[in-house]
C-alpha positions as a Markdown table, in Angstrom:
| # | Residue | x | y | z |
|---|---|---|---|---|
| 1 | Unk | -22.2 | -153.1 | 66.8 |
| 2 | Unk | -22.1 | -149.8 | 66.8 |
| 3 | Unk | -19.0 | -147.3 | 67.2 |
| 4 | Unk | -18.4 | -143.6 | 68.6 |
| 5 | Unk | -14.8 | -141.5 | 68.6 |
| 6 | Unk | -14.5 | -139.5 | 71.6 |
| 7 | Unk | -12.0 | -137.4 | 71.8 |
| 8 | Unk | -10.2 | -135.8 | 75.2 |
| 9 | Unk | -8.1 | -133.7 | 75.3 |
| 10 | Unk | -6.5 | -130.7 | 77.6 |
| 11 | Unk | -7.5 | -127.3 | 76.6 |
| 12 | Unk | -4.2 | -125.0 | 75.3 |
| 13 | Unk | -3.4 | -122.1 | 77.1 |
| 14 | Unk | -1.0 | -120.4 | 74.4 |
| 15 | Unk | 0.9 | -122.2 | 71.4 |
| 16 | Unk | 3.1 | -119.1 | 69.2 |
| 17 | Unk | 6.4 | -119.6 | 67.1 |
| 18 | Unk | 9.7 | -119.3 | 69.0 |
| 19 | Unk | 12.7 | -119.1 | 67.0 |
| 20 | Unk | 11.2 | -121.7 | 64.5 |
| 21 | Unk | 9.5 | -124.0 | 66.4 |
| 22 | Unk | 6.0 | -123.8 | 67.7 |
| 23 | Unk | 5.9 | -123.6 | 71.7 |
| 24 | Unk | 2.1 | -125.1 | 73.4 |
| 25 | Unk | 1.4 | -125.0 | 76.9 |
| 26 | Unk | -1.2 | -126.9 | 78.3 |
| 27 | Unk | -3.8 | -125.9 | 81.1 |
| 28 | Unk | -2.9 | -128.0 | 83.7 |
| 29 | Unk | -6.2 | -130.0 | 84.0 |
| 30 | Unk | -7.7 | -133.3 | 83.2 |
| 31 | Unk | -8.4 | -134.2 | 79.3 |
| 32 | Unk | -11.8 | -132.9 | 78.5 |
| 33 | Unk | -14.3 | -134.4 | 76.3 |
| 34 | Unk | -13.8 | -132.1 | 72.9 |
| 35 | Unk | -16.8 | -132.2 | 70.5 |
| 36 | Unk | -15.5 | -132.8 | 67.1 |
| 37 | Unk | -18.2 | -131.1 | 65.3 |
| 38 | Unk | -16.2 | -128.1 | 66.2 |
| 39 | Unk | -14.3 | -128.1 | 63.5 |
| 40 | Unk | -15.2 | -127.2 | 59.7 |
| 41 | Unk | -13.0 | -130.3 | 58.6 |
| 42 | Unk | -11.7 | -133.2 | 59.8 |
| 43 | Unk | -8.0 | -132.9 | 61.0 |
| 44 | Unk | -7.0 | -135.6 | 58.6 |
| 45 | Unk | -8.3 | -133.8 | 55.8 |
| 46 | Unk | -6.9 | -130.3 | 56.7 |
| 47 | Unk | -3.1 | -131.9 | 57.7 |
| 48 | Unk | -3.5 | -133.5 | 54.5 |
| 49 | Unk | -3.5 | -130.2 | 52.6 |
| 50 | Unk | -1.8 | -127.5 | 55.1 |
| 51 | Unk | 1.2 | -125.0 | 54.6 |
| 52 | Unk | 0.2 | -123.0 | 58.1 |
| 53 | Unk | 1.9 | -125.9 | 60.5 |
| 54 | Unk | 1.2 | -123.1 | 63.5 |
| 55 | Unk | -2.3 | -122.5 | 62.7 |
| 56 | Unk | -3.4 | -126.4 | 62.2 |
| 57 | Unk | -1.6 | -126.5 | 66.1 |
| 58 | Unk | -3.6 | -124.0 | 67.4 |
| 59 | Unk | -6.7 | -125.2 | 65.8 |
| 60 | Unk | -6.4 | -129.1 | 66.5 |
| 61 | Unk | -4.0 | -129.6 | 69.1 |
| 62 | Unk | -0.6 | -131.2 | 69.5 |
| 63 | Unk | 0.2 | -133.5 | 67.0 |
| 64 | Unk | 3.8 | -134.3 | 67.4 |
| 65 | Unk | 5.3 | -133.7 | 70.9 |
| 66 | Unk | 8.1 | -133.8 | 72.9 |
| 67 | Unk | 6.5 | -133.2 | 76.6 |
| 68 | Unk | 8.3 | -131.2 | 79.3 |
| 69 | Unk | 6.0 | -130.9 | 82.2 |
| 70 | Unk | 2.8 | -128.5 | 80.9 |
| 71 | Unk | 4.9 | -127.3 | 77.9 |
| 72 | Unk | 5.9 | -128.8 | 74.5 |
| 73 | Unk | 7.8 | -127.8 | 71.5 |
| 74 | Unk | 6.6 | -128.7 | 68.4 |
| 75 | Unk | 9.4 | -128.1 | 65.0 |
| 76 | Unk | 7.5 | -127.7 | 61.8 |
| 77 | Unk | 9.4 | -130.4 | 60.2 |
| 78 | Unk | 8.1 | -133.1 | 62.8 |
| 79 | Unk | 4.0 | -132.3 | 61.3 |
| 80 | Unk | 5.6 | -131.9 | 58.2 |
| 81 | Unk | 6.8 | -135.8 | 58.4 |
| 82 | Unk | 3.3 | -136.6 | 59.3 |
| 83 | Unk | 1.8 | -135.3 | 56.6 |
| 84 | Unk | 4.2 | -137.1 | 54.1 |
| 85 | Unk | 3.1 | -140.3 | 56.1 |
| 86 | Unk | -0.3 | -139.3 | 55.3 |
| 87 | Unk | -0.2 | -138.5 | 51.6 |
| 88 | Unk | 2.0 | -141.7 | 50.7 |
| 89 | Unk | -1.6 | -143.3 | 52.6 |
| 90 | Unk | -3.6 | -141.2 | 50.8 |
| 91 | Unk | -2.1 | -141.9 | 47.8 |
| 92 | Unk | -2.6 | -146.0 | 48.6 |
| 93 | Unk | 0.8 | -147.0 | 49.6 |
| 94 | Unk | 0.2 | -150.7 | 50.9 |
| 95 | Unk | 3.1 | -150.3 | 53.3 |
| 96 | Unk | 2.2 | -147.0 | 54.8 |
| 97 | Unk | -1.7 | -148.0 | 55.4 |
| 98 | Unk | -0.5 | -151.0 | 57.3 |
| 99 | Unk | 1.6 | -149.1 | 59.3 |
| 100 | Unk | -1.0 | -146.8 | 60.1 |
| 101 | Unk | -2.7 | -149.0 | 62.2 |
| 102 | Unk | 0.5 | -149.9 | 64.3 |
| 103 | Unk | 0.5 | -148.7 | 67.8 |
| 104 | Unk | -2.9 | -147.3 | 68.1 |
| 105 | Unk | -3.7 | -146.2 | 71.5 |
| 106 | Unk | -7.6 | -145.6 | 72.4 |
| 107 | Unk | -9.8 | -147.4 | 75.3 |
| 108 | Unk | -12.9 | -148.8 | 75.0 |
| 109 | Unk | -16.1 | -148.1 | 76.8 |
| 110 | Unk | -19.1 | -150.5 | 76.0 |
| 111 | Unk | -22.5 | -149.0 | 76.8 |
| 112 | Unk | -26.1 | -150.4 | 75.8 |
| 113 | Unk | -26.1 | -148.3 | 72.8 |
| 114 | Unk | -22.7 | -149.3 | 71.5 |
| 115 | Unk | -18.8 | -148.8 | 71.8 |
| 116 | Unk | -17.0 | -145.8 | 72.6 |
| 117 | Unk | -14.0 | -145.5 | 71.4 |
| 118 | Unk | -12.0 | -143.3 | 73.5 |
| 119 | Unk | -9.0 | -141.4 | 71.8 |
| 120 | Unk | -6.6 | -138.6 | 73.6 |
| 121 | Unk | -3.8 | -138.4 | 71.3 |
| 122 | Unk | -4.5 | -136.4 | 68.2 |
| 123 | Unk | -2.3 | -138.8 | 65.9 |
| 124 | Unk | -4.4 | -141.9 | 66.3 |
| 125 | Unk | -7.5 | -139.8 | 65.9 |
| 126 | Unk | -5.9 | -139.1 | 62.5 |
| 127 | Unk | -5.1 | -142.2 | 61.9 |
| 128 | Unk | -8.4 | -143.6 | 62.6 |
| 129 | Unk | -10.7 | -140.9 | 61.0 |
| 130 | Unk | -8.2 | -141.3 | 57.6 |
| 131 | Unk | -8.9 | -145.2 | 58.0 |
| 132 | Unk | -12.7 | -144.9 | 58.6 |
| 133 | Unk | -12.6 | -142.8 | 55.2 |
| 134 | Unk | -10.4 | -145.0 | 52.9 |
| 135 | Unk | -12.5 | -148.3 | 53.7 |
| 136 | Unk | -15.5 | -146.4 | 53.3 |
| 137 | Unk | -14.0 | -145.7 | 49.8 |
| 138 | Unk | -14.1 | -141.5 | 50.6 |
| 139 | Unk | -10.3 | -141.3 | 50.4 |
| 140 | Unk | -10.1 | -139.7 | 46.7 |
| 141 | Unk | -7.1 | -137.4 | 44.7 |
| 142 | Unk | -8.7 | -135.1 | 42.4 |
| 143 | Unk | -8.4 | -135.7 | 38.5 |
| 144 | Unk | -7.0 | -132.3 | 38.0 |
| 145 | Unk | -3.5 | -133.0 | 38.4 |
| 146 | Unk | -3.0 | -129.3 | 38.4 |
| 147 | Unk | -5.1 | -128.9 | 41.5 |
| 148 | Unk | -3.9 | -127.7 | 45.1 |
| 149 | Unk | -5.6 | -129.3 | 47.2 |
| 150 | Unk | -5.9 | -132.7 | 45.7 |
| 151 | Unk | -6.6 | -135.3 | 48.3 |
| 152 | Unk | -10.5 | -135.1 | 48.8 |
| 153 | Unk | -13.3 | -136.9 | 50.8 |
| 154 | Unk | -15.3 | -138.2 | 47.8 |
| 155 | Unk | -19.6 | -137.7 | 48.5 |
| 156 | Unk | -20.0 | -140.4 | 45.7 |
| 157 | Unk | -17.8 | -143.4 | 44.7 |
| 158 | Unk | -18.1 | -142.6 | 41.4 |
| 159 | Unk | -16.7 | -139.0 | 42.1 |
| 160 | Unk | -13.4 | -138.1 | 40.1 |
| 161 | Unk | -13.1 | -134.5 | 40.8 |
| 162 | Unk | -12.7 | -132.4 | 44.1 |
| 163 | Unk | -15.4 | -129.7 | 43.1 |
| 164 | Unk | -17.3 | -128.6 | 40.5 |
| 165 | Unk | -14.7 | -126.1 | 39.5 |
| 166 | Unk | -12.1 | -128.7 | 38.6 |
| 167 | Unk | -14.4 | -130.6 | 37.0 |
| 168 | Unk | -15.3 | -127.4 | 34.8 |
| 169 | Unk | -11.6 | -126.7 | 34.1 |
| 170 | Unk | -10.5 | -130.3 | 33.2 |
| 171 | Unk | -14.1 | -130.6 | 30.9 |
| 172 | Unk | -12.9 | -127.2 | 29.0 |
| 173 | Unk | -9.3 | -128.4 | 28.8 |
| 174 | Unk | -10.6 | -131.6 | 26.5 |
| 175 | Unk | -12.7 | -129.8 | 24.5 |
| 176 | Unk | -10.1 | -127.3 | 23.6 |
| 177 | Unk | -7.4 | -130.6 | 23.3 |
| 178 | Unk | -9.8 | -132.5 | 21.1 |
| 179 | Unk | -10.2 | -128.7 | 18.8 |
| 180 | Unk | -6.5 | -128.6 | 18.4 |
| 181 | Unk | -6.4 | -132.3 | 17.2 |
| 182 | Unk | -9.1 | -131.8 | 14.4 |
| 183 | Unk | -8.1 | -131.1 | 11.1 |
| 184 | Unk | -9.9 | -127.7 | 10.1 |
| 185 | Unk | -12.4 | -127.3 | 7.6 |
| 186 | Unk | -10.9 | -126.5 | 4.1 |
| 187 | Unk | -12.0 | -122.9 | 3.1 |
| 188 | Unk | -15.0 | -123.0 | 0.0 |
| 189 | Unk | -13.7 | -120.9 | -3.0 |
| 190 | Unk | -16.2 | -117.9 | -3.9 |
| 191 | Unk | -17.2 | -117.5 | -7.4 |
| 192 | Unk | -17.3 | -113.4 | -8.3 |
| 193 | Unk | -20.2 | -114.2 | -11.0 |
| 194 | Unk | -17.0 | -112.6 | -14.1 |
| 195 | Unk | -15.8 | -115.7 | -14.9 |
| 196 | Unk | -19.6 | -116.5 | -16.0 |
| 197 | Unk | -20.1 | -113.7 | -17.8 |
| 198 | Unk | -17.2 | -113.6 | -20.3 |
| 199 | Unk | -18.0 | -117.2 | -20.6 |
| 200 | Unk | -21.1 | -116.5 | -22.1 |
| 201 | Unk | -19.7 | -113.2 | -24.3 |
| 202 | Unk | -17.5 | -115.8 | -26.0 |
């Protein structure tokens, strides 16, 4: 059978940095359906990878709360500890993945065409998308340890490498690694044509 994420959610009215911790208040309305195609990536995939704790707020939503009426504070630190939790998964931590499915809140809506599964709470949609990914075999870490933004959704199993560009550096890096190992080619002595011609004088 066939399932759907929906995600609802309450449009933000403002979410800025106070003294060092990010401040959202909600419009004060019933969660809204939220098409997820509006966003260029996946929040698992941008959380994954993010240094701008603020922006990924404003952009996806609150992700770690502590609710007081229509407003919430949000400390970096708290997404930050999310996103650890997701790496170790990421990464393939046997411990973390089964913890990812602990506590998962979403309602279910059966219709003729399938489920819907109905999600309001940004962390399980994480969760779930993340999950969807790794058992689908997407959830990669790019080859080039040297990359920054390593954790990847792979198009092919197969796929080692988070773009073509890393696969271009890593390619170049052998080549020059396998040059420095070979032994190099011993120089051929050149003859000046005097040697033969007192030779034959004698």
């Amino acid at each position: 059978m066939m399932g759907t994420i929906r995600h609802y959610r309450k449009p933000l009215e403002s979410v800025e940095m106070q003294n060092g911790v990010i401040r959202i208040k909600e419009v004060p309305v019933v969660p809204e359906l939220f098409d997820l195609r509006r966003w260029a990536a996946p929040p698992h995939l941008t959380l994954v990878h993010t240094k701008e704790f603020l922006a990924f707020t404003r952009r996806y939503g609150v992700l770690s709360t502590r609710p007081s009426g229509e407003i919430y504070f949000v400390r970096p630190d708290d997404v930050r500890r999310f996103q650890g939790y997701l790496r170790q998964a990421w990464e393939g931590n046997e411990n973390v993945l089964e913890q990812m499915l602990v506590d998962v809140r979403a309602s279910l809506r059966v219709l003729p065409t399938g489920l819907e599964i109905i999600i309001e709470d940004l962390w399980t949609l994480v969760r779930l998308m993340f999950l969807h990914d790794h058992f689908s075999g997407r959830t990669k870490i790019c080859a080039n340890r040297d990359c920054e933004t390593r954790y990847f959704l792979a198009v092919r199993k197969s796929q080692k490498f988070c773009s073509p560009r890393c696969t271009v550096l890593i390619n170049v890096r052998r080549f020059r690694e396998r040059e420095a190992k070979e032994p190099a080619p011993k120089k051929k002595q050149k003859h000046t044509g005097r040697k033969h011609a007192k030779a034959k004088k004698a």
